[in-house]
C-alpha positions in Angstrom: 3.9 133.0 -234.3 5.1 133.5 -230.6 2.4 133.8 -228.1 3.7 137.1 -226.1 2.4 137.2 -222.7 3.4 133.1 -222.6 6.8 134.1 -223.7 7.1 136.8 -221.2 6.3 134.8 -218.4 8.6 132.1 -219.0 11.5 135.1 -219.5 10.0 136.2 -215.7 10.1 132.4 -214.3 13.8 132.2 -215.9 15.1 135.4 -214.7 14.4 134.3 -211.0 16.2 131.0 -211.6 19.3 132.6 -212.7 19.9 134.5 -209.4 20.9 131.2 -207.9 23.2 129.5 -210.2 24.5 127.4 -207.3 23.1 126.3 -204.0 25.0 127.8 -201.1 26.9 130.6 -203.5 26.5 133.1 -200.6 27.6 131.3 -197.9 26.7 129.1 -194.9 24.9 130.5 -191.8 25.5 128.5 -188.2 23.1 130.7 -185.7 21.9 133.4 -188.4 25.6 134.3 -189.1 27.1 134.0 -192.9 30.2 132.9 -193.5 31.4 133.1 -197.3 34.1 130.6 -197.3 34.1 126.8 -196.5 37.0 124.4 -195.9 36.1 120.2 -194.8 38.5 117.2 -194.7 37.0 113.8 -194.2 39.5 111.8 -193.1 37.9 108.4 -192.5 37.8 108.5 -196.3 40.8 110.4 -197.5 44.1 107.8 -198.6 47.1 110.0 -198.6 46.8 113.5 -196.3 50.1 114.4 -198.3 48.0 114.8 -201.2 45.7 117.0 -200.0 46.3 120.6 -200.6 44.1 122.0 -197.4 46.4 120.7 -195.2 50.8 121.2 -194.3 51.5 118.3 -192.0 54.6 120.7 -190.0 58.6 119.3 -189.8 60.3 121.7 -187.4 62.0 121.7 -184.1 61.8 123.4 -181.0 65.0 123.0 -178.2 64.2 122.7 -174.9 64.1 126.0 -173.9 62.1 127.7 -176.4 60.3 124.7 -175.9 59.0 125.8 -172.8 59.9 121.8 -171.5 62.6 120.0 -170.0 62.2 118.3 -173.6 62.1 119.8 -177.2 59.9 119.0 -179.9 60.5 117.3 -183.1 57.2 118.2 -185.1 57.6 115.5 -188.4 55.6 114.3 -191.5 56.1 110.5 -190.7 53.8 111.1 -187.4 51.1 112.3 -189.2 49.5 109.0 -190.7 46.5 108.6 -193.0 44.7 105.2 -192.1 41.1 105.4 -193.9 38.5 102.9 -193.7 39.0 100.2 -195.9 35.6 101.0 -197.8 34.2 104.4 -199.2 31.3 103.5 -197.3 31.6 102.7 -193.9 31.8 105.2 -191.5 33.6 103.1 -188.5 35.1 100.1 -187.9 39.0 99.5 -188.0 41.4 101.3 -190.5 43.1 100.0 -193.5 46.4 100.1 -190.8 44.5 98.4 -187.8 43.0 100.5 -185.1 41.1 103.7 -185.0 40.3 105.1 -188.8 41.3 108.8 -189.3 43.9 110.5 -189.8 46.7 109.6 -186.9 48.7 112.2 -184.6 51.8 110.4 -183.1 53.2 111.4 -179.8 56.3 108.7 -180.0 57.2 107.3 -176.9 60.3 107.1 -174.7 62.9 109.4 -173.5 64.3 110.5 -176.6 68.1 110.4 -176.8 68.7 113.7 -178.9 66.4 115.8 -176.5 63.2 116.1 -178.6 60.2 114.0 -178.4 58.8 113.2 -181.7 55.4 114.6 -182.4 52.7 115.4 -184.9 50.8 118.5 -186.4 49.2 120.0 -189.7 48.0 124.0 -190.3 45.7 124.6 -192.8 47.2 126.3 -195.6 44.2 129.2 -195.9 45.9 131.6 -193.2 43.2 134.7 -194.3 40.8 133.0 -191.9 38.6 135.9 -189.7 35.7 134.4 -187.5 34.1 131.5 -188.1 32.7 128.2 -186.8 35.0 125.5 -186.2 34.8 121.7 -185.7 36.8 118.7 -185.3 35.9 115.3 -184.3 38.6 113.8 -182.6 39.4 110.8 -180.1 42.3 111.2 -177.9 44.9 109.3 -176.4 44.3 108.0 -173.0 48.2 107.4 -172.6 49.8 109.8 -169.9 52.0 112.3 -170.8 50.9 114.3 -174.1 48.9 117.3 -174.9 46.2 117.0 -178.1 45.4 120.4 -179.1 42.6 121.9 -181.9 43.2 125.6 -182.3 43.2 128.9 -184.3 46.3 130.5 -184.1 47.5 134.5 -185.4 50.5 134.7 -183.0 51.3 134.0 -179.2 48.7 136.3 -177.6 46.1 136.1 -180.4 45.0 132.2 -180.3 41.5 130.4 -179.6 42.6 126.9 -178.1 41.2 123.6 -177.1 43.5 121.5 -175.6 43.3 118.2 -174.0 45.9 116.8 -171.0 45.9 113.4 -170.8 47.8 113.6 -167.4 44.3 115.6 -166.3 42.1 112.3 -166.7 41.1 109.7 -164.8 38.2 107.5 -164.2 35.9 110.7 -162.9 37.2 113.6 -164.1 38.0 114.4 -167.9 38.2 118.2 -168.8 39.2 120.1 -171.7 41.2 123.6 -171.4 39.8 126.0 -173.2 42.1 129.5 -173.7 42.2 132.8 -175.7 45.8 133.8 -175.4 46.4 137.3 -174.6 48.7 139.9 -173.7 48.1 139.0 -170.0 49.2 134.9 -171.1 52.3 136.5 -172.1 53.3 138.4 -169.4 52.6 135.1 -166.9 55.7 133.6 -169.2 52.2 132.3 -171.6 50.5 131.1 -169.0 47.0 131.5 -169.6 45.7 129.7 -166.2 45.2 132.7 -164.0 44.1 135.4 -166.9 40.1 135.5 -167.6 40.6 133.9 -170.9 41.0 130.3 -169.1 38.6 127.4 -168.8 38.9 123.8 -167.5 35.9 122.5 -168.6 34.7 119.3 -167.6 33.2 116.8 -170.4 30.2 114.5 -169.7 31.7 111.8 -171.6 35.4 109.9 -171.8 37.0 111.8 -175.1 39.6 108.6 -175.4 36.8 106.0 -175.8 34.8 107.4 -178.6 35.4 110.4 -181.2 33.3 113.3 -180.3 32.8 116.5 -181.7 34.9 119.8 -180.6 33.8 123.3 -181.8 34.6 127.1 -181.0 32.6 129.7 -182.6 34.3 132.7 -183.2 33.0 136.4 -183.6 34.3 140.2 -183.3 33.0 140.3 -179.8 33.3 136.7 -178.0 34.3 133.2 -178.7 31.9 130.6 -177.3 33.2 126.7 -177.4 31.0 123.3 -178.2 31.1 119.6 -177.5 28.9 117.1 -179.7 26.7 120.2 -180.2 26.4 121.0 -176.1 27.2 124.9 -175.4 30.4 125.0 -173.0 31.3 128.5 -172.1 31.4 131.6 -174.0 34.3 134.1 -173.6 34.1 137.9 -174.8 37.7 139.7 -173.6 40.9 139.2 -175.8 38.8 138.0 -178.5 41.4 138.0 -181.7 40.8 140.6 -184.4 43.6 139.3 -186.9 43.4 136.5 -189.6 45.1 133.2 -189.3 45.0 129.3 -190.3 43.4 126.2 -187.8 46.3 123.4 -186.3 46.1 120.7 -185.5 48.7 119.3 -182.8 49.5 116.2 -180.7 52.3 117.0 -178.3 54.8 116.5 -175.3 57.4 118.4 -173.5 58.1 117.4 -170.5 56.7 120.0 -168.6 54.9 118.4 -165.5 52.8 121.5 -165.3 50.9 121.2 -168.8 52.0 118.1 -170.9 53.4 115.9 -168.7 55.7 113.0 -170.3 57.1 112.1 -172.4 54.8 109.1 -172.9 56.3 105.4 -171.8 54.6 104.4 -175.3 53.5 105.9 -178.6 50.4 107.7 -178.1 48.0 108.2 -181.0 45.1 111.4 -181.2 42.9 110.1 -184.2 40.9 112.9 -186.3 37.6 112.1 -187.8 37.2 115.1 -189.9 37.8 118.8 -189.8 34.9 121.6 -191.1 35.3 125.2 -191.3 32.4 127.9 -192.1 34.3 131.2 -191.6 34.7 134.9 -193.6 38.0 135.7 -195.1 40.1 138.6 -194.8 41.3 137.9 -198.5 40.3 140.7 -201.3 40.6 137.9 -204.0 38.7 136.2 -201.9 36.3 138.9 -201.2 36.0 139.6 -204.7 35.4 136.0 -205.3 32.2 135.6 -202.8 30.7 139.3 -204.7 30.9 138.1 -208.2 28.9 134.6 -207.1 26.8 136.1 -205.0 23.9 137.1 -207.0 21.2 137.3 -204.6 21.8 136.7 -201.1 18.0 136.2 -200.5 17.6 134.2 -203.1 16.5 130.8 -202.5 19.4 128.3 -201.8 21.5 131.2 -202.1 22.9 130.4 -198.5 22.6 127.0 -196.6 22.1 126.5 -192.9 25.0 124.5 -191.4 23.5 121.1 -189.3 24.5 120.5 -185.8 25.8 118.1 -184.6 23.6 116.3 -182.0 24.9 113.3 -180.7 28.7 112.1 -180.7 29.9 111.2 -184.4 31.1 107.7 -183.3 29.5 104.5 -185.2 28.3 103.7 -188.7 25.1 105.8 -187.7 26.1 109.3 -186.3 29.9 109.2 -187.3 27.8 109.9 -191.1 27.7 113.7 -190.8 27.0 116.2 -193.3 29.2 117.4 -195.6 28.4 120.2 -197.9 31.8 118.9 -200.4 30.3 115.4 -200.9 27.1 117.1 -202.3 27.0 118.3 -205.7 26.8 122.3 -206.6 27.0 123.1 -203.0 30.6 124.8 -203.0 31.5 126.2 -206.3 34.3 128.7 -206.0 35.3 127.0 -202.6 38.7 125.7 -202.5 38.5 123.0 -200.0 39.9 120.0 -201.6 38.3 117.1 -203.7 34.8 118.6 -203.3 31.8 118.0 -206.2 31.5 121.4 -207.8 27.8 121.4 -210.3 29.1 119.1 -212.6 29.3 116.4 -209.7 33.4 114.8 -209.1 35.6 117.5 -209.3 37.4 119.2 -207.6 36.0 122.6 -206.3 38.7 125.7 -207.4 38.6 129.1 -208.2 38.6 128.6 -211.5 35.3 126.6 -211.2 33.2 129.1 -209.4 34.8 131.8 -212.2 33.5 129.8 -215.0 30.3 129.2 -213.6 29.9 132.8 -212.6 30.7 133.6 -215.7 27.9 131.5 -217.4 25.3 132.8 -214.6 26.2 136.7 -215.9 26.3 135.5 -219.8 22.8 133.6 -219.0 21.5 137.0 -217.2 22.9 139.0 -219.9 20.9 136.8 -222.3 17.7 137.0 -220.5 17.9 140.9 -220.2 18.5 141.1 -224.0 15.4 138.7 -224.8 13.2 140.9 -222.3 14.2 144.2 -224.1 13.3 142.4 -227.6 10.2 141.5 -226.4 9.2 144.8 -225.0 10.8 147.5 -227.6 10.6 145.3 -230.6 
């Protein structure tokens, strides 16, 4: 015979557990803000970036004058080089190529005979992304002549940018531009340097010696920028309103005013990893973050992003968090090769479904067994 009140209590205890069926199913929170979706590349560990399906290393070209440059572009897949550590667990030392690990931007160096100086870039293939927070750890070239460039990007006068001039350092001053491109950039010929949206920020550190940390937060009324953690500057006019996808770009022209170059030799910007905590303006998506989300108070239901406190450089801070190495921490997210709760997989849509699906068959369940037990 069942002892009742026992039995009751245990349908009480089990009832609360099933409003989290997976830590972090509502989101992540950087400053008390939630963001549903969640998109991370490690690169110091990841073989082959042609593999993974986050990312579109870009092939296109740009002529001269639409290039805004004495010189053209020539964006290609062969300048966009994987070269992980040689073991999963290491987090520095020298790649399985030689040199920095990470994934490898060239610049190619030389005058180039056809007009367009061979470069590198990659866009995320989620283009629904509306505000977020935004990180990349990066080391840059110290050779002359290119531009390295983190940004968000709708169109020409919606864009968040942090870009890096390698003609702008020296042994005392290293800066990094920071720009919102806006209807004013455009009618300066997008030329963001005398608009309000336009900061040349020094760093307190030499971004071509180590990787450090770059980070722009970005919100319906302002967009505030980061480095290893440290608050930069914060700006609130031309703020985008539209959804769009991050790039990542390493770049020359020509132009003596921005670029500089081309570069006498190649010139290489190495990226440590890429993480993205930011709200979609997807209804699949949407409907994807209501049918997981339980209970948003819930316990676990949403996970505080870390900070980054220090530069990630070294076998000791270069180990930061990632919430797709850990297991049940991003079911129904669809950055690639993250653990979803059965540890290993690959996190998908179709993971999170089928785990939602067993949360509402094990509520379902529950409810049924508490009716029984009370009417019965």
């Amino acid at each position: 015979m069942f002892n009742l009140p026992f039995t009751f209590s245990i349908l009480q205890v089990l009832l609360l557990a099933v409003h989290v069926c997976a830590d972090c199913e509502c989101g992540y929170t950087v400053n008390n803000t939630l963001y549903t979706d969640l998109l991370e590349t490690d690169f110091l560990h990841l073989p082959n970036i042609t593999l993974d399906t986050d990312w579109l290393p870009q092939n296109y070209t740009v002529i001269a004058g639409l290039a805004r440059g004495p010189y053209g572009k020539n964006a290609s897949i062969s300048n966009v080089i994987s070269n992980p550590l040689k073991s999963q667990y290491d987090w520095s030392g020298v790649g399985e190529l030689g040199g920095d690990p990470g994934l490898q931007l060239y610049v190619r160096g030389g005058i180039p005979a056809d007009g367009l100086v061979p470069m590198a870039e990659m866009a995320t293939q989620r283009d629904d992304i509306l505000y977020g927070s935004f990180r990349a750890a990066m080391k840059v070239t110290g050779a002359p002549g290119t531009c390295g460039a983190f940004f968000w990007y709708f169109n020409d006068t919606q864009e968040i940018d942090m870009e890096f001039l390698s003609n702008q350092a020296n042994l005392t001053h290293h800066p990094v531009n920071l720009v919102l491109q806006s209807p004013l950039s455009e009618e300066d010929g997008y030329n963001a340097v005398n608009t309000p949206t336009f900061s040349l920020h020094p760093l307190p550190f030499i971004p071509d010696s180590a990787y450090h940390e770059y980070r722009f937060d970005w919100s319906p009324s302002s967009v505030s920028f980061y480095a290893d953690g440290v608050f930069l500057i914060s700006m609130n006019t031309s703020v985008p309103t539209s959804p769009g996808h991050i790039t990542l770009s390493h770049w020359s022209n020509g132009d003596q005013q921005w670029s500089g170059g081309p570069p006498q030799e190649d010139a290489i910007l190495t990226v440590e990893y890429f993480k993205g905590y930011f709200n979609s303006s997807s209804e699949t998506r949407q409907n994807d973050w209501a049918q997981r989300c339980k209970q948003a108070s819930a316990p676990n239901a949403t996970c505080v992003v870390p900070e980054v406190t220090a530069a990630p450089d070294g076998n000791v801070s270069a180990k930061t968090w990632f919430f797709s190495q850990q297991n049940n921490m991003t079911v129904n997210q669809t950055t690639f090769g993250a653990n979803n709760h059965t540890g290993g997989k690959k996190s998908g849509a179709s993971s999170g479904l089928d785990n939602g699906l067993w949360c509402s068959i094990m509520v379902n369940t529950l409810f049924v067994m508490r009716w029984v037990y009370l009417f019965v």
